[in-house]
N, C-alpha and C positions, 0 to 999 in steps of 0.2 A: 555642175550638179543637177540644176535645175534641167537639162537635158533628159539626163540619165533618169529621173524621176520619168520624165514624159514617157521614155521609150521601154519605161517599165509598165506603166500604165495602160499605156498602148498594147503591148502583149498580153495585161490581163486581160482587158479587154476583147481580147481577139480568143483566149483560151476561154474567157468565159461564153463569149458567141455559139462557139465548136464544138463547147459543152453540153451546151444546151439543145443545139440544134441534133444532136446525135444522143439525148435523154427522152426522146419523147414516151412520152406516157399512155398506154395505150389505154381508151377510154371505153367505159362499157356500151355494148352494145342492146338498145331497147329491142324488145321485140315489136314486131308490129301491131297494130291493135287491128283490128276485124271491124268493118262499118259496112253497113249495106243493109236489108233484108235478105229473109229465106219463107220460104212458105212449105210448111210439111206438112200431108195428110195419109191418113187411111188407117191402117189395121190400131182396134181400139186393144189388142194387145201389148205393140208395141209402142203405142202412145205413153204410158208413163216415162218408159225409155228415154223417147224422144221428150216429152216435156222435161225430164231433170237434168238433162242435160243441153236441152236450148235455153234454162234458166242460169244455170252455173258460165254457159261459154257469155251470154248477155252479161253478167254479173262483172264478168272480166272484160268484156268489151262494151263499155256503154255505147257508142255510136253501131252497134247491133242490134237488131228486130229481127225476132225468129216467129212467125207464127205456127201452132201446133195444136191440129186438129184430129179430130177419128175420120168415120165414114165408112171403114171395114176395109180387108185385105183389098177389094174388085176395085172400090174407089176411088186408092191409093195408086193401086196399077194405072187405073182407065188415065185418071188425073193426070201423073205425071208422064205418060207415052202423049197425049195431048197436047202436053206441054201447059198445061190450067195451074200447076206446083211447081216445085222446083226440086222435092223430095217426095217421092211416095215411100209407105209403111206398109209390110206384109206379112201375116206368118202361117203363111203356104208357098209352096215353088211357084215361082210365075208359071201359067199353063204355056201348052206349046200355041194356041190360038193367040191366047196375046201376046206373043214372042210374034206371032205372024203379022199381027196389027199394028206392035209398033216394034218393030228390029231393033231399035237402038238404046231398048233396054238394059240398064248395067244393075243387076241385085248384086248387094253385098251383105254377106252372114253378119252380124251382128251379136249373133246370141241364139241359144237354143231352148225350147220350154217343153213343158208336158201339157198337156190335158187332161182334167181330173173331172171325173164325175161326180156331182154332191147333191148333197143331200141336207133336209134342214136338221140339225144337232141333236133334236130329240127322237129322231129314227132310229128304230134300233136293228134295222139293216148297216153293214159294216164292211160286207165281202158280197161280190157277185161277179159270176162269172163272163168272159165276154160277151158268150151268147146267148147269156140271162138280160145284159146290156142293150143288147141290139134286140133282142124280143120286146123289152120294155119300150126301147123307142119308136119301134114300127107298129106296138101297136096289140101283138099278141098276146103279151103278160098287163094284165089291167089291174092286178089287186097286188097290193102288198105281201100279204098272206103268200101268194106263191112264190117267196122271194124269202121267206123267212120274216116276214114283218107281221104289223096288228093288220087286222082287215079294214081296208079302205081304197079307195081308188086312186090309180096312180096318175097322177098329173104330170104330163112331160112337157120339159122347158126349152124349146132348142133357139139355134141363129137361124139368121135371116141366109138367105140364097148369097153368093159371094164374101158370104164372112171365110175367113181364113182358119177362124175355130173348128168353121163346121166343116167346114172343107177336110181336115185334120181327123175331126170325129169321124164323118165316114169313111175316110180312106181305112182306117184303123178298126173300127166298130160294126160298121154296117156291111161294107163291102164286101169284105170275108163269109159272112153268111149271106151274099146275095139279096140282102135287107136296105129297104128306104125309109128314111124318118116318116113317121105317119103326118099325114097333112094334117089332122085336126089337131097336134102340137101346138102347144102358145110360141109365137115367135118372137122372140126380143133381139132389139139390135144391137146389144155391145153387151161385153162383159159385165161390166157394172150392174146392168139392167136384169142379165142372171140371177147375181150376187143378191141384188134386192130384194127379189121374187122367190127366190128358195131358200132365203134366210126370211124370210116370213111366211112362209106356208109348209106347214109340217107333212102334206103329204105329195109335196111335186117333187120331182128331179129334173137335175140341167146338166149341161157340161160347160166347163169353162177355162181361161189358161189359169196355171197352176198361181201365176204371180199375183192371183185376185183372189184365190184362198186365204179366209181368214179364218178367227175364232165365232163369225154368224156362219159359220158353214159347217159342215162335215163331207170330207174329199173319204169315198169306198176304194176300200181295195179292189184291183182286177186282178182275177184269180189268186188271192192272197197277197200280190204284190203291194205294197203302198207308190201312189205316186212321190218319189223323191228324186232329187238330183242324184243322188249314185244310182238309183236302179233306173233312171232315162239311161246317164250314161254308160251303165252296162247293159244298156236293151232288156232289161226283164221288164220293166214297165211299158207296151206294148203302143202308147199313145202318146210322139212325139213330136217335134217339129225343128227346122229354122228358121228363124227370125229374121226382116230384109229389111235394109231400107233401100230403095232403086231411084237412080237417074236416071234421064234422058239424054245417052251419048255419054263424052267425058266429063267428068265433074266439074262443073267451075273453080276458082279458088274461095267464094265462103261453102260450095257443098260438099268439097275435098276436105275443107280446116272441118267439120261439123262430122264429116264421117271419118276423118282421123281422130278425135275427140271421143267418139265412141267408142271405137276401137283402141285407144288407147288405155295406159291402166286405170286410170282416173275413173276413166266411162265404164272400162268390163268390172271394174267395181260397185259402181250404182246398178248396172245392172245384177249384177248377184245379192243386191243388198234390196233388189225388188222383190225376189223370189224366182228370179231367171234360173238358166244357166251360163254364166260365163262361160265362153271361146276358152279352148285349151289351147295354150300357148307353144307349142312344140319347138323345142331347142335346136337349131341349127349340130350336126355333130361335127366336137372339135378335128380342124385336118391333122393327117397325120406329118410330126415333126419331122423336118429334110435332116440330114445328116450333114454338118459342117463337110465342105470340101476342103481339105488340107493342101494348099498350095508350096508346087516344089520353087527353092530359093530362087532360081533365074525368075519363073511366072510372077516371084515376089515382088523382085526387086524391080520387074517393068511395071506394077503397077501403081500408080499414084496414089500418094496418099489422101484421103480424102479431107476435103477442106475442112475445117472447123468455123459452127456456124456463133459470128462473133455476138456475146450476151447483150444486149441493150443497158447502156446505166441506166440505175435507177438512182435510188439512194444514196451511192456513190459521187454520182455527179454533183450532185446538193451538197455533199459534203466538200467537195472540192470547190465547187464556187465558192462557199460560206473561207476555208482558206484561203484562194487568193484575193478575198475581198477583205480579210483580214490582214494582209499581208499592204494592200494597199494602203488600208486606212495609217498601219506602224509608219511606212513613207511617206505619208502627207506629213504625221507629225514631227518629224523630224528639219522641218525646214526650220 
């Protein structure tokens, strides 16, 4: 008796091993955390951009250090073809000169903006045309009064040389009629700096990107158009752009994770929630469905069935150890 006990024992034993060994559990997989630094500069448009979203990827990665500066579209460029960053910021095309000076430039779209013209709130200009626009900046239209306003002198507020805004302004503004910003223009070096200065002085005008329009501003219609995201992107709004942020050669793995981040839905969300425009996401089109091949009987019957891929126990297994370990303990008691 006492035999037959052992060599029952012994086989739970060995069913329980077999069991086990062939139940494994598959365990979840952490993702990896992000550690290092990054250094991003230049276009003070794309700056918020980049700041909320080097806050949110830090948030989730503490052993990550992002820093994120302005400087202007030129800065950003000059910087990282240098190799001084590790990300630059831009919202103009890189030109063909600096594609010359540093080749290994990689821009990537990011997002697309407007440029709005404004105005301080209590002006009661509202609409002007583009080439009442480009008169006023170069210099020809000096008073209000010619423009539909009270009489007074017009103060114009432009960027500095290598800004990305202005770059934008006059490709769009000036260009077309042959016109350059007049030099005796105040010049300020970022957005913000606009925003300041023409939401406190009721008779200057600036231009700036659309995502730094607030309620201290008023953004004019060009040629009756409002600056908004549907009339950018149906082109009736005449003053637009893309938004970049560029590497130097291929992306490393924290400035690949950092511009997939952006580009992902997460990022093209804060970006529209700045006043950008979010990337249109364009849908891959579904292929067209094959038609089953109907196979005649002999083709059938040569071909192999295909294997069946066996399930892994899970629960199953637990339940069957927890039996034959009940099964053992009724045998013990029986001596």
């Amino acid at each position: 008796m006492e035999k037959i006990k052992t060599a029952v024992m012994a086989a739970i034993v060995v069913a329980m091993i077999a069991t086990i060994g062939t139940a494994a559990v598959p365990m979840p997989v952490q993702a990896t955390e992000l550690s290092g630094g990054l250094t991003i500069a230049g276009s003070t448009t794309v700056l918020p951009i980049n700041q909320e979203c080097a806050r949110v990827l830090m948030l989730e990665n503490p052993e990550l250090r992002i820093s994120v500066s302005g400087g202007g579209s030129g800065h950003g460029v000059k910087a990282v073809g240098e190799g001084a960053i590790d990300i630059g910021a831009a919202s103009r095309d890189v030109k063909s000169k600096e594609m010359e000076m540093y080749p290994d430039l990689k821009p990537v779209v990011v997002g697309k903006d407007s440029v709005a013209i404004v105005l301080h709130p209590s002006n009661p200009v509202s609409d002007l045309t583009l080439e009442e626009a480009s008169k006023i900046f170069c210099g020809e239209i000096t008073n209000w009064k010619d423009v539909g306003g009270t009489d007074g002198e017009i103060r114009v507020i432009t960027r500095e040389g290598g800004s990305g805004t202005r770059d934008c302004f006059e490709k769009a503004v000036m260009k077309p009629f042959d016109r350059e910003i007049a030099g005796k223009a105040s010049v300020k070096p970022s957005n913000g700096d606009i925003r300041a200065t023409v939401s406190r002085d009721e008779k200057s005008i600036g231009y700036l990107s659309l995502g730094y329009v607030d309620k201290s501003l008023k953004a004019v219609k060009i040629d009756g158009v409002e600056a908004t995201e549907e009339n950018v992107l149906s082109g009736e709004y005449p003053i637009s752009r893309s938004l970049y942020i560029i590497t130097k050669g291929a992306p490393s793995k924290l400035e690949k994770a950092f511009i997939d981040f952006v580009l992902s839905e997460d990022g093209q969300k804060m970006v529209g929630e700045m006043g950008y425009i979010k990337l249109v996401v364009t849908q891959a089109p579904k292929p067209t469905p094959k038609v089953a091949h109907t196979k005649a009987p002999a083709e059938a019957a040569l071909t192999p069935a295909p294997t069946p891929t066996p399930t892994p126990p899970g629960f199953e297994a637990v339940f069957a150890i927890a039996g034959l370990l009940a099964l053992a303990q009724a045998l013990l008691r029986k001596r």
